[in-house]
N, CA and C atoms as a LAMMPS dump frame, in Angstrom:
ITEM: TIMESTEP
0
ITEM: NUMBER OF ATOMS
258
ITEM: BOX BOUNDS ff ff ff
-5.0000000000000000e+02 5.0000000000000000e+02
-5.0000000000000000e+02 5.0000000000000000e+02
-5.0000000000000000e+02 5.0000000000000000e+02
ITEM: ATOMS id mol type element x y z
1 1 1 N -112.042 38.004 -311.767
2 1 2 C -112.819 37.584 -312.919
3 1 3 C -112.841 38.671 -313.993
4 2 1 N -112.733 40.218 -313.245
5 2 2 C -112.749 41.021 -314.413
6 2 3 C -111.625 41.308 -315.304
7 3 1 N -110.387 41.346 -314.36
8 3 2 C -109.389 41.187 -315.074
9 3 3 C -109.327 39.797 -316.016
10 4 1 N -109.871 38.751 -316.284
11 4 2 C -109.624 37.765 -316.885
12 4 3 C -110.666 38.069 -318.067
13 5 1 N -111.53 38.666 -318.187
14 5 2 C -112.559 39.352 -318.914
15 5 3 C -111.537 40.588 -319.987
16 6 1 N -110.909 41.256 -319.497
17 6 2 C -110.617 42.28 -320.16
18 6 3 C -109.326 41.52 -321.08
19 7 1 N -108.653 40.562 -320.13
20 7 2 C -107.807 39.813 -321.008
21 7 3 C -108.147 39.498 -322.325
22 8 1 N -108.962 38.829 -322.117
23 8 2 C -109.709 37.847 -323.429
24 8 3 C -110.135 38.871 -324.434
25 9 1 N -110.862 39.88 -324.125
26 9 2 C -110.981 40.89 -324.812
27 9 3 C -110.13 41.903 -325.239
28 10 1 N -108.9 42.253 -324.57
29 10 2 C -108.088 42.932 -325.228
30 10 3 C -107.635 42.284 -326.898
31 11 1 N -107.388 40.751 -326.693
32 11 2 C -106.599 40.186 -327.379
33 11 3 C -107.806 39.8 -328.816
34 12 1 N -108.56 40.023 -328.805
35 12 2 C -109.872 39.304 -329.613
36 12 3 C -109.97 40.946 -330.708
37 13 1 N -109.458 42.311 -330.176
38 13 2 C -109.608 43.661 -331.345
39 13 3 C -108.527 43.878 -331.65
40 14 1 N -108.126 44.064 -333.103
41 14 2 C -107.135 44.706 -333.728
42 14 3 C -105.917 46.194 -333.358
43 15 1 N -107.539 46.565 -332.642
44 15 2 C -106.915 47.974 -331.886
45 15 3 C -106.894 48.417 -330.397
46 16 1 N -106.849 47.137 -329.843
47 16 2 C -106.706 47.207 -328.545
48 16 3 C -105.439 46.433 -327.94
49 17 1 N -104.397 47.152 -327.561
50 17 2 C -103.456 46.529 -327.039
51 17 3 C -103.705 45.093 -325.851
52 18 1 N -102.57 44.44 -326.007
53 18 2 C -102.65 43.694 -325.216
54 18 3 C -102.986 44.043 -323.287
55 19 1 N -104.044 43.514 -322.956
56 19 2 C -103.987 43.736 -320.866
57 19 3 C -103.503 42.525 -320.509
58 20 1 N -102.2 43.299 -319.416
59 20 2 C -101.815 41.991 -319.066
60 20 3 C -102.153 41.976 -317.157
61 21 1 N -102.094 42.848 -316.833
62 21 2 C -103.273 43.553 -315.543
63 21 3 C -103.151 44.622 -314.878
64 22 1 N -103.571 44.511 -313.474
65 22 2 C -103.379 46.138 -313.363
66 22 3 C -102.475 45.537 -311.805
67 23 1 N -102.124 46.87 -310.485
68 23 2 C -101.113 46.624 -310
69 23 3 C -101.808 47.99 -309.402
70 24 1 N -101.314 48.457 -308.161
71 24 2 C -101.857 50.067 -307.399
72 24 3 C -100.531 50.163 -306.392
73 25 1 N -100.263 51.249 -305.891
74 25 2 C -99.531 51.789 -304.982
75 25 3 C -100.189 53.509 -304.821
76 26 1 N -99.449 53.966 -304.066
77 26 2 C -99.263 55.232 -303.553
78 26 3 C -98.158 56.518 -304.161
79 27 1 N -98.779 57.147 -304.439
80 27 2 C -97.953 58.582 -304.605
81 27 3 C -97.034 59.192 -303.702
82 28 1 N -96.158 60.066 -303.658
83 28 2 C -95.309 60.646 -302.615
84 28 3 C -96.606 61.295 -301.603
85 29 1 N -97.968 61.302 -302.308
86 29 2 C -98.35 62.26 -300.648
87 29 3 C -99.622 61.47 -300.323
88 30 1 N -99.22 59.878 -300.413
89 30 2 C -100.312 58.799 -300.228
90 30 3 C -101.393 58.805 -300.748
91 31 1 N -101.326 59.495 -301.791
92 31 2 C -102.789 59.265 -302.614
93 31 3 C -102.741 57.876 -303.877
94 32 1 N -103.386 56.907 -303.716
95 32 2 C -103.542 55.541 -303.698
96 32 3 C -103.383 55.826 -305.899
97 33 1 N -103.13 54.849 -306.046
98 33 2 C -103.18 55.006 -307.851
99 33 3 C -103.694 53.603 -307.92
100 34 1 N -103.64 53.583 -309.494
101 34 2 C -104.146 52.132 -310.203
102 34 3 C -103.53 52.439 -311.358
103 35 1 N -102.634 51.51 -311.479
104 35 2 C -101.728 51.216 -313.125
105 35 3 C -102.334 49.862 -313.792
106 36 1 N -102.535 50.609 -314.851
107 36 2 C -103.023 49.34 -315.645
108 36 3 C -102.326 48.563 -316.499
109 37 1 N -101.527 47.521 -316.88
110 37 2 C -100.039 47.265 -317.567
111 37 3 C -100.92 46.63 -319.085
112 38 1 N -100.353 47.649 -319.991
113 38 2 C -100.482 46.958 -321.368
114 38 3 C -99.49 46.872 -322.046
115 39 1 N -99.209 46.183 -323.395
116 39 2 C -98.387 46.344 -324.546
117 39 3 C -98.044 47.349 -324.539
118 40 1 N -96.667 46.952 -324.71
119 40 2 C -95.727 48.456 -324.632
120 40 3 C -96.269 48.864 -326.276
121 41 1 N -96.264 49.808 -326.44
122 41 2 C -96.132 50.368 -327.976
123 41 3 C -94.906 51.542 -328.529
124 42 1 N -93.977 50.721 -328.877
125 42 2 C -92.546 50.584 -328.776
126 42 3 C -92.384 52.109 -329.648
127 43 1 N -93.628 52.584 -330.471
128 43 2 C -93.112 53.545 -330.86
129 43 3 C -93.399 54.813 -330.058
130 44 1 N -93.763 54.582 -328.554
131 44 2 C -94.645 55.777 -328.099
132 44 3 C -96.413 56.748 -328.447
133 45 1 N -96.707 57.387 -327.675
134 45 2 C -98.035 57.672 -327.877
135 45 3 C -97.849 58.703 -329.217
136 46 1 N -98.912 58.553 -329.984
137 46 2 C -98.446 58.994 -331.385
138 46 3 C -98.711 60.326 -331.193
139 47 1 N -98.788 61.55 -330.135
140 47 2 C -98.995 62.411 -329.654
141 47 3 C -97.147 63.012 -329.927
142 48 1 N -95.996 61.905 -329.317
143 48 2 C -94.911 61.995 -329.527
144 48 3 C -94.466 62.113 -330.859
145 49 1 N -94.656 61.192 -331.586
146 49 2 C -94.651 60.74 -333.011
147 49 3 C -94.865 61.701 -333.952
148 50 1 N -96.307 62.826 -334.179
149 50 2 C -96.536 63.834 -334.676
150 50 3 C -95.387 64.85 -334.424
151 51 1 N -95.218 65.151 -333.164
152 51 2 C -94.508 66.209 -332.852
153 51 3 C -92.829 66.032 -333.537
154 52 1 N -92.373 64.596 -333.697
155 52 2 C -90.759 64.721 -333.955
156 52 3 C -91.235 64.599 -336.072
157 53 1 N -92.374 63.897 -336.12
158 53 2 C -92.586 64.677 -337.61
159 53 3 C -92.297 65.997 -337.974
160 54 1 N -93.239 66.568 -337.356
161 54 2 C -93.433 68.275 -337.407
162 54 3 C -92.295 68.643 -337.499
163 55 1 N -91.37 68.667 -336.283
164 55 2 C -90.432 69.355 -336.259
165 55 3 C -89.016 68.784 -337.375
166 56 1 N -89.205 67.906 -337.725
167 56 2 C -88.574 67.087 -338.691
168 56 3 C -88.795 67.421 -340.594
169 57 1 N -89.704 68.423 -340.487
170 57 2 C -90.564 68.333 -341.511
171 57 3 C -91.182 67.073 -342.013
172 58 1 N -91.619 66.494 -341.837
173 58 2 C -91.67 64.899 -342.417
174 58 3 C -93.013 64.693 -342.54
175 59 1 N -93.688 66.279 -342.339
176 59 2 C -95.284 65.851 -342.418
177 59 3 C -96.277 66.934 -342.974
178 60 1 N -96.716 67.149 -343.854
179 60 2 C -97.388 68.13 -344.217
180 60 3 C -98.903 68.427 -343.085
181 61 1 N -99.799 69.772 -343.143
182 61 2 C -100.629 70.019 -342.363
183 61 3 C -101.967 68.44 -342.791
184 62 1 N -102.304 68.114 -343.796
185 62 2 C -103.106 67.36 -344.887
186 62 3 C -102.78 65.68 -344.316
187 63 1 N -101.626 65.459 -344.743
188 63 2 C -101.116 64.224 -343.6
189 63 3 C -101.308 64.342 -341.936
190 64 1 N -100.861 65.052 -340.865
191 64 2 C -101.262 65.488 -339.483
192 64 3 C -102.699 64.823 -339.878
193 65 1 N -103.621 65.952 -340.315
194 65 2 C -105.091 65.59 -339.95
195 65 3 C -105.328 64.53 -340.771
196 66 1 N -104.958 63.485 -341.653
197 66 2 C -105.51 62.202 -341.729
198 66 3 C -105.334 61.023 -340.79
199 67 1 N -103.407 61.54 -340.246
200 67 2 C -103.189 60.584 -339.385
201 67 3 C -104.081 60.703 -338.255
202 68 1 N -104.31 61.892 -337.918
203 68 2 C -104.877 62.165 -336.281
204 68 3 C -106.758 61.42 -336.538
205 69 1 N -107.001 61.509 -337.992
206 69 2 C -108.312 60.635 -338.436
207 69 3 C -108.372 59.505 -338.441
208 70 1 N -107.353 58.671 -338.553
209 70 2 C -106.682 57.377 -339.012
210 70 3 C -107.056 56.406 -337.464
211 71 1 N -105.797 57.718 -336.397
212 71 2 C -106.091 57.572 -334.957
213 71 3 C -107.223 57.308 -334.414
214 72 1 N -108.073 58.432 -334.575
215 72 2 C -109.402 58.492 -333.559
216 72 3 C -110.344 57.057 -334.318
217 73 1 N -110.208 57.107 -335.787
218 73 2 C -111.118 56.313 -335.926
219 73 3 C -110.957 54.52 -335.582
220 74 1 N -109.508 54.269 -335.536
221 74 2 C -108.934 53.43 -334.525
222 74 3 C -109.751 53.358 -333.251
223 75 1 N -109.68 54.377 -332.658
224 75 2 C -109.604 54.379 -331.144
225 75 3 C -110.921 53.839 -331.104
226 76 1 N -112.246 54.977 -332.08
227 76 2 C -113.296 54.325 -331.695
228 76 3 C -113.654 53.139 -332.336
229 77 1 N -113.46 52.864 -332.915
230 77 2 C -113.779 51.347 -333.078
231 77 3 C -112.969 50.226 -331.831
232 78 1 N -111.828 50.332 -331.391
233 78 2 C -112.007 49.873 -330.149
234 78 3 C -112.871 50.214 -329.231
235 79 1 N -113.278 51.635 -328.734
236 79 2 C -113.854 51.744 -327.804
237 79 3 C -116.006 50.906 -327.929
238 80 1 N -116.239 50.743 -329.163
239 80 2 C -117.355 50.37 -329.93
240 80 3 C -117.164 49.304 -329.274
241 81 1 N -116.128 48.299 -329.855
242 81 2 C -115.905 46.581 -329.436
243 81 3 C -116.118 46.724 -327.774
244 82 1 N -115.408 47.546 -327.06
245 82 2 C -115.478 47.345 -325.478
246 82 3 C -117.167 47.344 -325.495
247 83 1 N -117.679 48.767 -325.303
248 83 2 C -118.678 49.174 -325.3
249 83 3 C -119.997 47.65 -325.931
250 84 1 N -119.516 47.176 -326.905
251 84 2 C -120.466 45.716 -327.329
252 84 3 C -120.079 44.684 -326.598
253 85 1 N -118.987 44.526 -325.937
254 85 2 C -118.395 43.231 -325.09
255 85 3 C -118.694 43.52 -323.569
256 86 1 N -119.597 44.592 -323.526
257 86 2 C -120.182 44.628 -322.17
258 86 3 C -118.676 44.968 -320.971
């Protein structure tokens, strides 16, 4: 039921990738995991993205910190919507 919950809600915020569910196995030294499968985001974590700027020149210090503002304030406003959708 919860996974069918997070569904509905992934798809209902702008900034929340698609959940399509989660899936678990084991590590090489049996310690148990939980993968959670979302929308790929084809361009990678923008953690990547900054860095081939940078080194690319393709980004001044002024740009970095708006994008990385741009980011977080993304993020929290998804995390707001979770946080109100119980």
């Amino acid at each position: 039921h919860e996974l069918n919950i997070l569904k509905t809600i992934s798809q209902r915020h702008e900034n929340l990738p698609n959940f399509f569910g989660v899936f678990t196995d084991c590590d090489e030294l049996k310690v148990p995991r939980l993968w959670f499968m979302m929308e790929l985001c084809h361009l990678g974590p923008i953690t990547r993205l900054l860095k081939q700027w940078i080194k690319k020149n393709l980004i001044n210090q002024m740009e970095q910190e708006k994008l990385i503002a741009y980011a977080l304030q993304s993020s929290l406003k998804a995390l707001s919507y979770l946080h109100q959708s119980g």
